[in-house]
N, C-alpha and C positions, 0 to 999 in steps of 0.2 A: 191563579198564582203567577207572577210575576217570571218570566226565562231567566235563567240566571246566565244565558248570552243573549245576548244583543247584537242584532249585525253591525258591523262599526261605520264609523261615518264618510264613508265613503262613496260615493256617487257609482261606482262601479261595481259595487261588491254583487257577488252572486253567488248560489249555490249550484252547484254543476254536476251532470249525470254524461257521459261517456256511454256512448254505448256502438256495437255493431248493424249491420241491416243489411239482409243479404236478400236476395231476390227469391221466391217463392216460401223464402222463412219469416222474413221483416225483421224487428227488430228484438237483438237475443235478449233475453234475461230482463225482458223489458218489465218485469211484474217486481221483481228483487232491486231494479233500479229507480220506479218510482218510490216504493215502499223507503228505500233509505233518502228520499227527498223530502218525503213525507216525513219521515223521523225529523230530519234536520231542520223544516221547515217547522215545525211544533216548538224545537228545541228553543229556534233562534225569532219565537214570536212571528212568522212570515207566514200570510198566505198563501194556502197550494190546491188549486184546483186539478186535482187528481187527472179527473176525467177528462179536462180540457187537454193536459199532460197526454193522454194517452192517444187522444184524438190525433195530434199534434203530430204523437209516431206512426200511427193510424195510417197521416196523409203519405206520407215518404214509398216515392215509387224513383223506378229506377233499371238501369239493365245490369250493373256491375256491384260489388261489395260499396256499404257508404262508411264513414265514421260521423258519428249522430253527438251533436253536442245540444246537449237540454240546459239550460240557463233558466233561475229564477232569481229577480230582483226582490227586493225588501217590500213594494207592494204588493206583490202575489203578481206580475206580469211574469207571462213565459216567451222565452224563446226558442229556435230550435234552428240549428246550422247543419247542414252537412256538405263531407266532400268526399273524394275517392278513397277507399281505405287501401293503404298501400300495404303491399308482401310485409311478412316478418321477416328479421332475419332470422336463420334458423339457428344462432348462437348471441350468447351477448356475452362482455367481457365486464366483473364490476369492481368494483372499489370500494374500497370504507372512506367515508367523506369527515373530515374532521371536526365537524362542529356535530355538539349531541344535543338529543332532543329532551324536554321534561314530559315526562311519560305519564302528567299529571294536566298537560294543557290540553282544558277541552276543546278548541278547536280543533286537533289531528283525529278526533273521529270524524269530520265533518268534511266534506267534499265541498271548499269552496274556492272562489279566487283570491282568498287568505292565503296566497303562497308563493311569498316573495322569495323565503332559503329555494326552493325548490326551484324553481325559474331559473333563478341566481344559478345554484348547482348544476345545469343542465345547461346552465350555458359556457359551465367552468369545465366539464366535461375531459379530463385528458384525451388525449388521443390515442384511439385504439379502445377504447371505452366507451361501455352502452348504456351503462347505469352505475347512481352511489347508491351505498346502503347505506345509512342510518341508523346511528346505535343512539340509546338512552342514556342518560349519565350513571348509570349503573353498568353501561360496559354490554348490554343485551340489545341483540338485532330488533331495529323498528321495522324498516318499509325502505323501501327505494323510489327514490321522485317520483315516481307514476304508478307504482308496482307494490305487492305486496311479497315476501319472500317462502319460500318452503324448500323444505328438504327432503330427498326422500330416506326411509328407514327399511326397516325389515318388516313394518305392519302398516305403511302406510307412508303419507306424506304428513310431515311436522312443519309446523308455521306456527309464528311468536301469536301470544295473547295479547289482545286489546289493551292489559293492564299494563305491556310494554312498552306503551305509546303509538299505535297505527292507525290507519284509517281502515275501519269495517268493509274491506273492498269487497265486491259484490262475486268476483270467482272465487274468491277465500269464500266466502258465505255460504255459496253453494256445494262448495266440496267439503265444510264443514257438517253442512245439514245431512248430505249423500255417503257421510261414513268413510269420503276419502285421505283426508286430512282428519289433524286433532293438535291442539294448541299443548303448545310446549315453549316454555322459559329458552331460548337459543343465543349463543354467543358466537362470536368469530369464527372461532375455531372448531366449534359444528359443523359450520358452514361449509369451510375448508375440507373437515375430513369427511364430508358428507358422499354418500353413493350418489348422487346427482342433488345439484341447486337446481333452482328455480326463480325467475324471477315471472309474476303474471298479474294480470287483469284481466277485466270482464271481455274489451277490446280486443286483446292478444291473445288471451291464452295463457301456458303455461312454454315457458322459453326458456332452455337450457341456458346454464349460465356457468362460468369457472370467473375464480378471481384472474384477473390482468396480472400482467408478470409485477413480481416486486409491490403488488397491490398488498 
């Protein structure tokens, strides 16, 4: 059967896996991050040699934290970049970004270099600001350019559902499967009066967050 995407014509296009790699651990979540390459790569008709993939992360040595960029072009070539992974900070301040997303475009489940709002937005960044959030044209929290969002409650942490428009991020996925998170419909004003945000990935973690003043 025929994908009903197609990578676009782009000489550049890839699908991208993010990942950490720490010395006596290697590389995290590294089984949850091929498997969503593997999805993607099925989706978007691309070859993915899994194995090559893992070999790849396999080789990565080192004496300090890396950050691990996995790259797959449209013929099934991999690549694999790393550099020093730098401290968190231990707060981020964010924003609602004005432009909404359709919560219905299949690329936002998909980790690729299809993402030009995002760049763009990260470089429009106000000041004093660490991240947008991204709401749907329904007015419901997406994702944040690099990030997926949550909130904590009284049973847990609460992060939007997939059908809100986000990318399947791979620490969302695990604290889904692990019973500590649970998808929940979120708007603004959740967010706002929430006992703690979050903004996280596979890479960071999970990082306090409040809205910027007048955000």
């Amino acid at each position: 059967m025929e994908s009903p995407l197609c990578p676009p014509d782009d000489p550049g296009f890839r699908l991208i896996e993010t990942l950490g790699w720490y010395p006596g651990a290697g590389p995290r979540r590294a089984a949850l991050h091929l498997a969503r390459m593997a999805q993607s790569a099925t989706a978007l008709g691309m070859p993915f040699d899994q194995t090559r993939a893992q070999h790849l992360l396999d080789q990565i040595t080192g004496p300090a934290p890396l950050r691990c960029r996995l790259t797959l072009d449209p013929k099934g070539v991999l690549a694999l970049a790393t550099a020093p992974l730098a401290a968190n900070l231990p707060h981020w301040r964010v924003v609602i970004h004005p432009e909404r997303l359709d919560a219905d475009d299949p690329w936002l489940r998909h980790k690729t270099t299809r993402r030009a709002l995002y760049d763009r937005a990260r470089a429009e960044l106000p000041a004093g600001s660490d991240e947008w959030l991204f709401l749907n044209r329904n007015g419901q929290v997406c994702e944040g350019t690099i990030t997926n969002v949550f909130m904590a409650s009284d049973d847990g942490l609460l992060t939007p559902p997939l059908a809100s428009g986000l990318l399947p991020g791979i620490l969302r996925a695990e604290l889904l499967a692990i019973g500590r998170a649970r998808e929940v419909a979120l708007h603004p004003n959740d967010l706002r009066n929430a006992q703690t945000l979050y903004c996280g990935n596979s890479l960071r973690g999970l990082i306090p967050a409040t809205f910027a003043p007048d955000a």
